[in-house]
Kinemage of the C-alpha trace (Angstrom):
@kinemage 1
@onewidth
@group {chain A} dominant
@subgroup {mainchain}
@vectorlist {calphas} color= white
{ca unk a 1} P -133.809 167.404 78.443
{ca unk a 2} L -136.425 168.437 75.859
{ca unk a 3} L -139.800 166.428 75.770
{ca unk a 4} L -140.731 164.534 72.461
{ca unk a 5} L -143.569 166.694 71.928
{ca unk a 6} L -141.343 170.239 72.096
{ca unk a 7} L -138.983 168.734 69.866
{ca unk a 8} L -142.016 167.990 67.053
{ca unk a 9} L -143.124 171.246 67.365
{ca unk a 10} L -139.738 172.822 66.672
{ca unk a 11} L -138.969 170.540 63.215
{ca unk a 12} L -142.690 171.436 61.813
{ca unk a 13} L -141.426 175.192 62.640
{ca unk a 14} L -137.891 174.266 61.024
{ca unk a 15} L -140.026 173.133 58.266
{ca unk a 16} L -142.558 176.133 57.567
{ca unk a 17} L -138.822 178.656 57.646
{ca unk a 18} L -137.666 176.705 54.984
{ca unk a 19} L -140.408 176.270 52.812
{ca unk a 20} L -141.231 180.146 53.148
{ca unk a 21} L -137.505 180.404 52.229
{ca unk a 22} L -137.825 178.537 49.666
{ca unk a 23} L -140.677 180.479 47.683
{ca unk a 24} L -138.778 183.846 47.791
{ca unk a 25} L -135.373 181.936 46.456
{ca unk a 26} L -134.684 183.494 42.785
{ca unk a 27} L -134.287 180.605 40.021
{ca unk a 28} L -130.694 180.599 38.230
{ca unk a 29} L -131.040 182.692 34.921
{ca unk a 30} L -131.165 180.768 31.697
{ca unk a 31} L -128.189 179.617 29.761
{ca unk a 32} L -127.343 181.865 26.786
{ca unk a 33} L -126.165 180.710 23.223
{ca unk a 34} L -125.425 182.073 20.158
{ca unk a 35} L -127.864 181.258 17.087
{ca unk a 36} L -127.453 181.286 13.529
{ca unk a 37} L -130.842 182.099 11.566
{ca unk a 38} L -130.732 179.319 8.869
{ca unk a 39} L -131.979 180.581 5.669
{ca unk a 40} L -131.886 178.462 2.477
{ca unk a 41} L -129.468 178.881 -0.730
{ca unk a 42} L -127.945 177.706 -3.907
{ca unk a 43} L -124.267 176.556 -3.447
{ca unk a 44} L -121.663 174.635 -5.498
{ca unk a 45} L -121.917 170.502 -5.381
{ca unk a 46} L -118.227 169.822 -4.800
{ca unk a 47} L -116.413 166.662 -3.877
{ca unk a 48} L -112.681 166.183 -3.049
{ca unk a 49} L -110.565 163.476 -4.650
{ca unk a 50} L -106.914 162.152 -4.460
{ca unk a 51} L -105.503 161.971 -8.538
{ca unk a 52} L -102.294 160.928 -9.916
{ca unk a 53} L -100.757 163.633 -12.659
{ca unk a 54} L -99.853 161.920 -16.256
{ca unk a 55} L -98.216 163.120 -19.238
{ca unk a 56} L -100.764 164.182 -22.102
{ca unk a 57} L -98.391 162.401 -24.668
{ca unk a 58} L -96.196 159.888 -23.801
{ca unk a 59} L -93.672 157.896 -26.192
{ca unk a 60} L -91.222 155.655 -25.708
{ca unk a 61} L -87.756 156.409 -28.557
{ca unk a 62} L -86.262 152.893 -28.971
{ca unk a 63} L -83.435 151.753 -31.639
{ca unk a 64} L -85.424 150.806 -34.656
{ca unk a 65} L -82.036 149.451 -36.050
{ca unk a 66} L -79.460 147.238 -34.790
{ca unk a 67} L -75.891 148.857 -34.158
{ca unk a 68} L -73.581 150.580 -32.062
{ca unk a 69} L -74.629 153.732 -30.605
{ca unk a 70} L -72.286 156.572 -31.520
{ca unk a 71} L -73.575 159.169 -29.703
{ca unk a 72} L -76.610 161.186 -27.761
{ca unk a 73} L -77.573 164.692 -29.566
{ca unk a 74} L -79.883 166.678 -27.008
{ca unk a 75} L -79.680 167.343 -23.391
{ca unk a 76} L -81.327 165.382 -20.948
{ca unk a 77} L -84.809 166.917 -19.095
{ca unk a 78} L -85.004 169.960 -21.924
{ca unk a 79} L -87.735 170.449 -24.369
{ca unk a 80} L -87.308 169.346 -27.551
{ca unk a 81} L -89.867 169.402 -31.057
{ca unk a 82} L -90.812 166.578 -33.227
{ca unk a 83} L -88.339 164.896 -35.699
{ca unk a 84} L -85.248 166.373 -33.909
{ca unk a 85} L -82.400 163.682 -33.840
{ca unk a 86} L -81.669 162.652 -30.400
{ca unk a 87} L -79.293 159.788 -31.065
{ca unk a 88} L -76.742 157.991 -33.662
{ca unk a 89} L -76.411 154.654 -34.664
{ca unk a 90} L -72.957 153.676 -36.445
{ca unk a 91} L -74.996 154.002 -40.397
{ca unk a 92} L -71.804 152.423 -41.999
{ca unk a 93} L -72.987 148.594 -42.574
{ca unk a 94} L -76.359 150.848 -43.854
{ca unk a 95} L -74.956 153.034 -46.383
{ca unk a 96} L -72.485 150.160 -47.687
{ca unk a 97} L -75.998 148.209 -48.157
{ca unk a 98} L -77.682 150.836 -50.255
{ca unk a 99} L -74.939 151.127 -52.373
{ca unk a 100} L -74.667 147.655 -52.575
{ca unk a 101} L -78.777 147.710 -53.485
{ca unk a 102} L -78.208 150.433 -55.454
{ca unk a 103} L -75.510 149.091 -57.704
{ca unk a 104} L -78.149 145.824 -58.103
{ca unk a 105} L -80.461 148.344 -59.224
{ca unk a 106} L -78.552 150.180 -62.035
{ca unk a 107} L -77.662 146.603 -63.607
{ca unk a 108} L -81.659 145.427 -63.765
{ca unk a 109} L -81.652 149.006 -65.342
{ca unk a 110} L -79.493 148.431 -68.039
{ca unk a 111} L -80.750 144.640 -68.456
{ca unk a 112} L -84.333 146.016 -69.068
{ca unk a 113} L -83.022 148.594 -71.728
{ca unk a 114} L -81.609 145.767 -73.489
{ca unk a 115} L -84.302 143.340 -73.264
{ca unk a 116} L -86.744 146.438 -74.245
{ca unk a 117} L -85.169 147.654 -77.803
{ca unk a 118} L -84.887 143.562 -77.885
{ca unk a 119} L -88.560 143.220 -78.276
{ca unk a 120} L -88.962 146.601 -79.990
{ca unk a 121} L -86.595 145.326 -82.962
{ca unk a 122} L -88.650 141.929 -82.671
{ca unk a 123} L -92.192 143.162 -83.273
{ca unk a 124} L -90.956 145.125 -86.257
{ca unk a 125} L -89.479 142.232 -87.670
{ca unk a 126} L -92.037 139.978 -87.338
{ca unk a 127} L -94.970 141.872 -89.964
{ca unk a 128} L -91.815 141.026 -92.831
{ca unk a 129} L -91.201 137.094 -91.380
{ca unk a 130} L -88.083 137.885 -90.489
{ca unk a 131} L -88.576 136.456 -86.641
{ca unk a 132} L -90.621 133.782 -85.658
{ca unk a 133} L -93.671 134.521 -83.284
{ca unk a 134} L -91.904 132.504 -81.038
{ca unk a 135} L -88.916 134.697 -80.644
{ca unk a 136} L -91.056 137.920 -80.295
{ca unk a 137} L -93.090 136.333 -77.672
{ca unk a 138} L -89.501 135.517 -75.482
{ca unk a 139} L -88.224 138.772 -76.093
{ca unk a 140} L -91.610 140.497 -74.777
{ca unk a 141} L -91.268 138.075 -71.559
{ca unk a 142} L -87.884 138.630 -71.170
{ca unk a 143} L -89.023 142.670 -71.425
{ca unk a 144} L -91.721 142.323 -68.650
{ca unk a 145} L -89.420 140.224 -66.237
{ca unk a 146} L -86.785 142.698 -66.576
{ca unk a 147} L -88.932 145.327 -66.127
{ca unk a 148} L -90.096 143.443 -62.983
{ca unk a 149} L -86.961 142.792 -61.733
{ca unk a 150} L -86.513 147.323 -62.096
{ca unk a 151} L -88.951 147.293 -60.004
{ca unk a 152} L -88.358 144.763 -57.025
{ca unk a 153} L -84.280 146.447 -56.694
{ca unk a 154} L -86.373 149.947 -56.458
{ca unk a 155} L -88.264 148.382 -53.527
{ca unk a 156} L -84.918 146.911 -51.718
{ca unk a 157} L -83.705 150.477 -52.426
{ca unk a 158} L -86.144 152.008 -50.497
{ca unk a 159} L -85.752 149.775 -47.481
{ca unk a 160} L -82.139 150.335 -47.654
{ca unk a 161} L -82.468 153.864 -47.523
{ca unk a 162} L -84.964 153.942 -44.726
{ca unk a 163} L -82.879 151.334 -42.412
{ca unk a 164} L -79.834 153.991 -43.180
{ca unk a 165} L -82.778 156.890 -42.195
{ca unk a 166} L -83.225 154.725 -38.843
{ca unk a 167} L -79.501 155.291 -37.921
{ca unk a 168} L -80.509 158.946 -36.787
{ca unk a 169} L -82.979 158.495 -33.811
{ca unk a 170} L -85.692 161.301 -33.580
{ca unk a 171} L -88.180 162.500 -31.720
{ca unk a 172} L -91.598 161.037 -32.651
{ca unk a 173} L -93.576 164.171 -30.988
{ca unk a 174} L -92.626 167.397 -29.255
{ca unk a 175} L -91.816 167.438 -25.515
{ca unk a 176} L -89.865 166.835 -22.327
{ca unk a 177} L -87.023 164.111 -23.133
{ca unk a 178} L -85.804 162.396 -20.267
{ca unk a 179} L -82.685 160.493 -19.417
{ca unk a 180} L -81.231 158.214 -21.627
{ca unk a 181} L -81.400 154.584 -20.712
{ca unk a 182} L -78.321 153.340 -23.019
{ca unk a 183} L -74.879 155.284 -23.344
{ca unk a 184} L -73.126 155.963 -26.194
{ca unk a 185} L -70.229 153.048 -27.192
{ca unk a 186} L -73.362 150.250 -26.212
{ca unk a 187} L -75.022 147.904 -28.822
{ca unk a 188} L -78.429 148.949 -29.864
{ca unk a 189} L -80.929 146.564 -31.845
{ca unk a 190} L -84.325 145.340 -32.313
{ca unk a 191} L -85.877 142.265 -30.977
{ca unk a 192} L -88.108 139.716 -32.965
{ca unk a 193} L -90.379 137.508 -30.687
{ca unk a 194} L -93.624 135.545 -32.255
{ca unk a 195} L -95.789 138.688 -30.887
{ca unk a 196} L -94.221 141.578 -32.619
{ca unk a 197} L -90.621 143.401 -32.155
{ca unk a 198} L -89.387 146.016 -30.129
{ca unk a 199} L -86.007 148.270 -30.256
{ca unk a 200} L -83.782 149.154 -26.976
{ca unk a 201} L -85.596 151.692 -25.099
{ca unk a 202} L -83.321 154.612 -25.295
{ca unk a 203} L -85.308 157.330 -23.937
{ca unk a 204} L -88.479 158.769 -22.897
{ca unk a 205} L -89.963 161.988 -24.329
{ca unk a 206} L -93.223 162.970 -22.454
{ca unk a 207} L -95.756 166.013 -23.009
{ca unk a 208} L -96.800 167.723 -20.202
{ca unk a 209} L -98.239 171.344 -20.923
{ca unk a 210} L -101.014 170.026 -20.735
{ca unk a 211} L -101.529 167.327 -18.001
{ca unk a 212} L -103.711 164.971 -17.098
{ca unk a 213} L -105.516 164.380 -13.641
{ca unk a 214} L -106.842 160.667 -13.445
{ca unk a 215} L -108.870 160.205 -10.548
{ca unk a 216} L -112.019 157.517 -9.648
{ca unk a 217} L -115.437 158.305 -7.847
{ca unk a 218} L -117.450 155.355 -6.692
{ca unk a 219} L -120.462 154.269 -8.810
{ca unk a 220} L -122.706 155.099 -5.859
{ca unk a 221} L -122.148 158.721 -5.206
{ca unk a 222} L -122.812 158.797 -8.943
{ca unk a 223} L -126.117 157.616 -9.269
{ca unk a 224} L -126.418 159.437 -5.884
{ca unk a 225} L -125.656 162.452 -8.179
{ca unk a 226} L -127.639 161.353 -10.873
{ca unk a 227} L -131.193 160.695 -9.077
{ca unk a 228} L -130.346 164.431 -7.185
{ca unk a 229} L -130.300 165.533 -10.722
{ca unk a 230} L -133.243 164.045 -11.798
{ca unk a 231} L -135.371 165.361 -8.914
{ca unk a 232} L -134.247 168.874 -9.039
{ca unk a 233} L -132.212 169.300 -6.392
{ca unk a 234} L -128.858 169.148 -7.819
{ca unk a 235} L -127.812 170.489 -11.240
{ca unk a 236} L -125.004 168.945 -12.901
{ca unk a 237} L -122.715 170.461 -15.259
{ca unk a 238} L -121.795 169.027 -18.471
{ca unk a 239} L -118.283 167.358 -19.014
{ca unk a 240} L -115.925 169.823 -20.461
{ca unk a 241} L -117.794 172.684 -18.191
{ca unk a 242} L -117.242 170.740 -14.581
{ca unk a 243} L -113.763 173.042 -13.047
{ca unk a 244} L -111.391 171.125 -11.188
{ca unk a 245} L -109.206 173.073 -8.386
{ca unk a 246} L -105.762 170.955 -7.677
{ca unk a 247} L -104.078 171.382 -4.331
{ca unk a 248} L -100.525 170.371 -4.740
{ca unk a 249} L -98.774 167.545 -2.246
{ca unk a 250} L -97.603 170.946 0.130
{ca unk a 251} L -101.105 171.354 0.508
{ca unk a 252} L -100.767 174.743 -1.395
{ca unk a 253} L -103.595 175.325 -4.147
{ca unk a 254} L -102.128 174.984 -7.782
{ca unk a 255} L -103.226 178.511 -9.600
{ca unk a 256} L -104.785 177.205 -13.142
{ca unk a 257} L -108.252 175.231 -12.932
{ca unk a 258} L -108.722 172.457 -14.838
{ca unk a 259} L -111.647 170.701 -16.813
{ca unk a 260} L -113.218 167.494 -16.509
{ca unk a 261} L -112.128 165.779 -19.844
{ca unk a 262} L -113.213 161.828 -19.597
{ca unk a 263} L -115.677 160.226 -17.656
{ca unk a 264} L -115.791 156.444 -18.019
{ca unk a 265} L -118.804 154.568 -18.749
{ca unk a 266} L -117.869 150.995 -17.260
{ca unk a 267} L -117.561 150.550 -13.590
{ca unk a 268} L -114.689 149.016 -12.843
{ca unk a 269} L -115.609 145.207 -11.269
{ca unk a 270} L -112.656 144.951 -8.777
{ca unk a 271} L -112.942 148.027 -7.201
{ca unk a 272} L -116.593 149.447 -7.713
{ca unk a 273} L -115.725 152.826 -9.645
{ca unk a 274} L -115.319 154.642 -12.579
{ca unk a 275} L -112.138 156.059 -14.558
{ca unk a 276} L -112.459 160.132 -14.783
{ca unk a 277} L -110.010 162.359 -16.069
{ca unk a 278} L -109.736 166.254 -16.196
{ca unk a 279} L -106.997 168.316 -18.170
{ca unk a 280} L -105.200 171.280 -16.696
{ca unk a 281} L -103.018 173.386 -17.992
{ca unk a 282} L -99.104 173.235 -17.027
{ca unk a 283} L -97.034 176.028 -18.904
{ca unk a 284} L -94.412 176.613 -15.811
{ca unk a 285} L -94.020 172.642 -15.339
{ca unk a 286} L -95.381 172.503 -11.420
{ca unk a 287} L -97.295 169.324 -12.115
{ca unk a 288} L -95.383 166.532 -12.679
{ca unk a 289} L -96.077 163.378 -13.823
{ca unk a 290} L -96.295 160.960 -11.575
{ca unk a 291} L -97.486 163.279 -8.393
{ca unk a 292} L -100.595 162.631 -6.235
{ca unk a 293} L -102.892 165.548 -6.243
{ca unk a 294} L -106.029 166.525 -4.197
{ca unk a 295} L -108.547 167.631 -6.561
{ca unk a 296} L -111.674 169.636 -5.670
{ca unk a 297} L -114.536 169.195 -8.327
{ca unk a 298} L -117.466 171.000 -8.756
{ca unk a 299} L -120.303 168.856 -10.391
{ca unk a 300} L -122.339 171.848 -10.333
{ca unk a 301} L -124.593 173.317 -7.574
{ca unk a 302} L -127.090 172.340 -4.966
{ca unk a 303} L -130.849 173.788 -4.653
{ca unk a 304} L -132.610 174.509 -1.357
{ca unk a 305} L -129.550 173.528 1.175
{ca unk a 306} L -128.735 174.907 4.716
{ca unk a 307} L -124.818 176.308 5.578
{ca unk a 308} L -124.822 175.600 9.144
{ca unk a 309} L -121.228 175.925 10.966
{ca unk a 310} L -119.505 172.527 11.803
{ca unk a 311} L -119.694 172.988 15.549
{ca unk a 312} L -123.757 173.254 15.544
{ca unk a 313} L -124.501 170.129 14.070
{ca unk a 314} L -124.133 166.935 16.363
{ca unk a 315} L -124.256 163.135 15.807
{ca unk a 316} L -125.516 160.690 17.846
{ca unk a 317} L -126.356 157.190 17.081
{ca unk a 318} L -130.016 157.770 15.278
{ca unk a 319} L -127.873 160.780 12.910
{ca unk a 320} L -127.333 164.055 12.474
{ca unk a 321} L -129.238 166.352 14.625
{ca unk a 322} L -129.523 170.311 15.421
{ca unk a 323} L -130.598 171.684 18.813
{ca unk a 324} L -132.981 174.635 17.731
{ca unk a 325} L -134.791 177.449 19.643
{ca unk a 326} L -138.475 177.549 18.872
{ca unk a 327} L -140.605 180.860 19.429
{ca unk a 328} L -141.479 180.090 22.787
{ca unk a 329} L -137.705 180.107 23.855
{ca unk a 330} L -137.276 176.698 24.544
{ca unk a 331} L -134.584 174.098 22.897
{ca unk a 332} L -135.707 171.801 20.373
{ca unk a 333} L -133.941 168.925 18.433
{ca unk a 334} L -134.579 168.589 14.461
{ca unk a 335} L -133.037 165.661 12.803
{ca unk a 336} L -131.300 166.668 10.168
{ca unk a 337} L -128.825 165.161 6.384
{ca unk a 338} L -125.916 166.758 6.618
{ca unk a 339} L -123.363 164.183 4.445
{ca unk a 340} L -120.800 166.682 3.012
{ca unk a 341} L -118.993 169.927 4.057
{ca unk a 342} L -117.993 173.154 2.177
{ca unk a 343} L -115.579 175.302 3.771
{ca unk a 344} L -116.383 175.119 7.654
{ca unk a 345} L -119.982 174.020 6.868
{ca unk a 346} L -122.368 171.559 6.919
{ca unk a 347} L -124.003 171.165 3.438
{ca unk a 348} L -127.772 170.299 5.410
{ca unk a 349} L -130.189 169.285 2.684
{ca unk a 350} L -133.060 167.802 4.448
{ca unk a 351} L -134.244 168.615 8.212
{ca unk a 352} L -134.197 172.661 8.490
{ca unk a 353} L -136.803 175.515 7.323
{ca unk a 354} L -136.302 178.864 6.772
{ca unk a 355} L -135.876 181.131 10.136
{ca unk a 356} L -134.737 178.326 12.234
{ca unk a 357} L -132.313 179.248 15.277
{ca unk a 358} L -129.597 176.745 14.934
{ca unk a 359} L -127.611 176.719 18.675
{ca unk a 360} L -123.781 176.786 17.478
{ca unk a 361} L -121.911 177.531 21.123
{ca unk a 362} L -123.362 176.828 24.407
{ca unk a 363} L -125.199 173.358 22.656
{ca unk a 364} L -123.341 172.134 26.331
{ca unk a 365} L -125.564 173.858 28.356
{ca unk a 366} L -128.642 173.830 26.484
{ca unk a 367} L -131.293 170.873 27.497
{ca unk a 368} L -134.393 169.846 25.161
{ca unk a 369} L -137.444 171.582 26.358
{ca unk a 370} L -135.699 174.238 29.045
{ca unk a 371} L -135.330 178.054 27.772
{ca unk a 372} L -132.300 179.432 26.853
{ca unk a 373} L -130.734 183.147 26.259
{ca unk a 374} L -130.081 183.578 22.518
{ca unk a 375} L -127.390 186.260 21.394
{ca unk a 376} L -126.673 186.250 17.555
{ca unk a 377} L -123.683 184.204 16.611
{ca unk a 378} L -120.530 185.496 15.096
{ca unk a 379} L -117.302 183.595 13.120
{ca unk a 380} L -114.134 183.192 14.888
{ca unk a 381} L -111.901 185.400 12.513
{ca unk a 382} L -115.160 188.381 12.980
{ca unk a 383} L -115.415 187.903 16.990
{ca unk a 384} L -111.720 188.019 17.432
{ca unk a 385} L -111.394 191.598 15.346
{ca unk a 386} L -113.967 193.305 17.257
{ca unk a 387} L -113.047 192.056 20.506
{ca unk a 388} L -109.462 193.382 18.876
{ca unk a 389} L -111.109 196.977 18.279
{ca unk a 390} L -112.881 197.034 21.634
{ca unk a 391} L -109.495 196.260 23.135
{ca unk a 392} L -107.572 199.124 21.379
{ca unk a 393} L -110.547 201.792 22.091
{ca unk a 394} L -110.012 201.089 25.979
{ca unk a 395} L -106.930 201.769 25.848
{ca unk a 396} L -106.244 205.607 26.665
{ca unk a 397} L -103.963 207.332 24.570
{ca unk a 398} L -100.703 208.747 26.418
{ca unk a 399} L -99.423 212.434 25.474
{ca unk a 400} L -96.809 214.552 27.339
{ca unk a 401} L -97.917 217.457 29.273
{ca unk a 402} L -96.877 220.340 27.907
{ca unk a 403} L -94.122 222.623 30.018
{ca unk a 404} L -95.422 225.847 31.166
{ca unk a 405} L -93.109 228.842 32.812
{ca unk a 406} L -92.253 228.454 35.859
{ca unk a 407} L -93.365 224.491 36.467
{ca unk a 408} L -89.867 223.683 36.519
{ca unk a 409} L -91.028 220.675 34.120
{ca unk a 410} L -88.768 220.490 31.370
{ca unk a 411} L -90.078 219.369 27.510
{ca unk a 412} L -89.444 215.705 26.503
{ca unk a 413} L -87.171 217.287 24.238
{ca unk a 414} L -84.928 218.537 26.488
{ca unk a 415} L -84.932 215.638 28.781
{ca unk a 416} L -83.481 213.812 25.802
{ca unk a 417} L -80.702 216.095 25.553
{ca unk a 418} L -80.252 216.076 29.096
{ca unk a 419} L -80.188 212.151 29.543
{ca unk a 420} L -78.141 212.005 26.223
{ca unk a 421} L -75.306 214.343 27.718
{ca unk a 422} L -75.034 212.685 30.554
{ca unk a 423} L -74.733 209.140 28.496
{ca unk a 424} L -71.390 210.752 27.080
């Protein structure tokens, strides 16, 4: 059995190995990540919205008399033009009335032709005293009321002839007419209530080449807008200049850009935003009305901002922050704005200067204040077609050796031959 002072002298020796040991261990290599240099430039201030389509006419066709509806003219869901008769309303009980009015008419007619030579014969009578004043002053009253009464049947006329105009329903503007809500054989009218009237709604016709794309943004990213305007760091375009891009409910982008067309200016007090409207065109009928929409708008553009990839910009609970390398090779962390996206990146608009190395893969391995490997960093869709190319040029290419005499190899050509005959 060892004495206490051997075994002292053999842990100090235990001791000194390692720590010699432990000076000529190599230190693990630093992590490497890819970097994007960011560098600072102008790009388009857009925001994305969910609209609803609407027609950019709308109007209701109702019965405008009372009657029984003969029959419907058009075809339902085609186009039709302004003034075109879509429906009939039985015009009998209307046509028997202007005759009626007219008949009325031709008797005040011949009542103030009577009462007119009347008066004329009376005021040449009266120079010679053949008349009393008296009976030339009846005869020129009897003239005017006759000539009044001429003129009140030509009014009843009239109305006559337009209720008898109302028996053919048409189109009051150009456009889509939809399904009719009353079929033919069915009583038609008009209502009377103390607030106004209104006919049977018999169908719908609706304009919609062009449509419109109603849509609300909150009144505070508009003065966030506005004050970026006003301090030069956003430039907004004016209203019939601002392009809308629609994406259609299959998530598929609709061709024709639109305009922004109306912007409210009261904020609505229920909800906390404002009306806005854009126009687009619609000449093969793809928009409906009626459909939600996404809608991409572009206000303008932004001055002085960062496009850093999603992946390189982190969050914690202080923000938005970047891991960066500085010259010295070392990670560094730069809090940074980043509040809205375009494409796969990070509008940054406060935080980052020119020449910065932003860390996009590897931020995992990389520590504040330790040095790191930096290799430059490429997009998906780019890294995966060179590692594509690389792949194909390893690849060696495979020819047949050509027969020679005597090498009893035969040519591929003749092997086919050979394989085919035996096939058969």
């Amino acid at each position: 059995m060892k004495s206490r002072p051997q075994r002292a002298s053999l842990s100090y020796l235990c001791l000194i190995v390692l720590a010699a040991c432990s000076k000529h261990a190599p230190l693990p290599p630093p992590p490497q990540v890819a970097v994007v240099k960011a560098q600072s430039q102008t790009v388009p201030l857009e925001r994305q919205f969910v609209g609803r389509l609407s027609p950019y006419y709308s109007a209701n066709v109702t019965a405008r008399v009372s009657g029984v509806l003969l029959r419907r003219t058009y075809t339902e869901g085609t186009q039709v033009r302004a003034g075109q008769v879509l429906f009939e309303i039985d015009p009998v009980f209307y046509r028997a009335q202007l005759d009626s009015d007219l008949a009325v008419l031709a008797e005040d007619q011949a009542t103030y032709v009577n009462d007119h030579v009347t008066a004329l014969r009376n005021r040449k009578l009266l120079p010679v005293g053949s008349v009393s004043q008296q009976t030339v002053d009846n005869s020129d009253a009897a003239e005017r009321s006759a000539a009044a009464k001429v003129k009140a049947d030509q009014a009843v006329v009239e109305s006559a002839r337009v209720s008898l105009n109302y028996t053919r329903v048409t189109a009051p503007i150009g456009g889509i007419a939809g399904q009719q809500q009353v079929t033919a054989g069915a009583v038609v009218g008009t209502s009377t209530s103390d607030t106004g009237g209104s006919g049977t709604l018999l169908t719908t016709v609706q304009q919609i080449d062009p449509m419109y794309v109603n849509f609300t943004i909150s009144s505070a990213d508009l003065a966030t807008l506005q004050q970026a305007q006003s301090s030069g760091s956003v430039d907004l375009q004016k209203q019939n200049q601002t392009t809308v891009q629609i994406g259609l409910p299959n998530r598929t982008p609709y061709g024709t850009t639109g305009t922004l067309d109306f912007s409210d200016v009261t904020v609505n007090a229920a909800t906390g935003s404002i009306n806005m409207r854009a126009l687009v065109a619609n000449p093969q009928r793809r928009l409906l009305p009626g459909m939600f929409v996404t809608l991409t708008v572009n206000f303008g553009q932004q001055n002085n901002v960062f496009l850093i990839p999603q992946q390189g910009v982190q969050r914690d609970t202080v923000g938005a922050y970047v891991l960066v390398v500085g010259a010295d090779g070392k990670v560094g962390r730069k809090d940074v704005e980043a509040a809205n996206s375009l494409g796969n990146n990070w509008v940054v608009t406060h935080g980052l200067a020119d020449g910065d190395q932003i860390i996009v893969t590897g931020v995992q391995m990389a520590r504040e204040g330790t040095p790191v490997k930096t290799v430059a960093w490429q997009p998906p869709a780019a890294a995966s077609g060179a590692a594509a190319a690389a792949a194909a040029s390893a690849v060696p290419t495979a020819s047949a050796p050509a027969a020679t005499p005597g090498s009893g190899a035969a040519p591929a050509s003749a092997a086919s031959s050979a394989s085919a005959g035996v096939a058969q």
